[in-house]
VMD Tcl script that draws the C-alpha trace (Angstrom):
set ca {
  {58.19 66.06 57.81}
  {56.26 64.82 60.94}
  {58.75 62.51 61.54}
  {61.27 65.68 61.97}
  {58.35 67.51 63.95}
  {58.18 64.41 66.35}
  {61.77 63.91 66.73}
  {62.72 67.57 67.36}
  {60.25 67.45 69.87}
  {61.22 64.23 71.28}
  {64.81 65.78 71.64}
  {63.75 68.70 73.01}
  {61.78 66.81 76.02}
  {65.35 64.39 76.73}
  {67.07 67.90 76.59}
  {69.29 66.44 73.68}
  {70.92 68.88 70.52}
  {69.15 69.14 67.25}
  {65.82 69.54 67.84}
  {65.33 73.42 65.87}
  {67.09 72.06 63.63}
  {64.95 69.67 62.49}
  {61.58 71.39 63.34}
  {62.58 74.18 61.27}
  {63.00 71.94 58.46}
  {60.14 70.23 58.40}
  {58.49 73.95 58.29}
  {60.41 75.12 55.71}
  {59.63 71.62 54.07}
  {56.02 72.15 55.13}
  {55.09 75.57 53.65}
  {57.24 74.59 50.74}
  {55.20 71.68 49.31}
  {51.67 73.30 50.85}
  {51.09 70.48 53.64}
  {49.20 72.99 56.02}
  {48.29 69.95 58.36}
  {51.72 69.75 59.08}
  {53.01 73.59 58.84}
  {50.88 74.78 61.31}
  {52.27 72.17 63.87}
  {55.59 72.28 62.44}
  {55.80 76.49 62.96}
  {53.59 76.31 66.24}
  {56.77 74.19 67.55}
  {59.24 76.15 65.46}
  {57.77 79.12 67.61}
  {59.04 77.70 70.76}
  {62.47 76.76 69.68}
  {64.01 79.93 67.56}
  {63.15 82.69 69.58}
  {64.17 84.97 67.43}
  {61.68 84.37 64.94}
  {58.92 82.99 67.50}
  {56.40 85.99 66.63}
  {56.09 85.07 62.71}
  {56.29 81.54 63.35}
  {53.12 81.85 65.87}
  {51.57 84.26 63.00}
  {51.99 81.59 60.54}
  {50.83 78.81 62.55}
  {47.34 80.81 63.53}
  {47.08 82.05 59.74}
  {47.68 78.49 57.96}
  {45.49 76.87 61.08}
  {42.38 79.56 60.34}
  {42.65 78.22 56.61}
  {42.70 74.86 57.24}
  {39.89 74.80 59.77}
  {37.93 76.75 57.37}
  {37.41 74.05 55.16}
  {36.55 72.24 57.84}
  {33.29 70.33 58.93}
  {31.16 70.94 61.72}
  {32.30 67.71 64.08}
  {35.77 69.38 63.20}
  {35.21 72.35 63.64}
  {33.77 71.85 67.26}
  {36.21 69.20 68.14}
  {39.31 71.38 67.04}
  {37.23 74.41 69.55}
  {37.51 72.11 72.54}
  {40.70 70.74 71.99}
  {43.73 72.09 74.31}
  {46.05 71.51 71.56}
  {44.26 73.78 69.33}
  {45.54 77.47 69.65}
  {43.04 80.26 70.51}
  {43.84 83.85 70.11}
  {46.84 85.46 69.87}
  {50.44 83.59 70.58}
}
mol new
graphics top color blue
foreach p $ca { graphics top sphere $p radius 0.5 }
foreach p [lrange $ca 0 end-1] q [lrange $ca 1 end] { graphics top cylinder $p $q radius 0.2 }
display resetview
């Protein structure tokens, strides 16, 4: 699954076919077998690639995200607040 999430995005940056495809998949695969350290990257990436469904793939990603971060520790907790690759808010 994060090899799909890495690829698709690797794709998408050399602006070669396939990438949804695969992203999708590996949030599909994701929610399927409960791996929310990978389904909330997996949809948050999903969200930019099938437009069409971008709104409850962003949803997803901030609900499964707010679960995972509350089990969190403190150092994670703050590190995952003042990270740029952590979403805040809505979208």
């Amino acid at each position: 699954m994060k090899s799909g999430i890495v690829l698709g995005v690797a794709l998408l940056a050399a602006g070669q076919e396939g990438a949804r495809e695969l992203v999708v998949a590996a949030a599909v695969d994701a929610e399927k077998y409960e791996l929310d350290s990978l389904n909330w990257v997996a949809a948050r990436v999903a969200a930019d690639l099938d437009h069409d469904r971008a709104e409850e793939y962003r949803f997803r990603s901030r609900q499964v995200l707010h679960a995972v971060l509350r089990h969190a520790d403190p150092c994670v907790m703050r590190i995952a607040h003042e990270s740029p690759w952590v979403p805040v808010g809505p979208g």
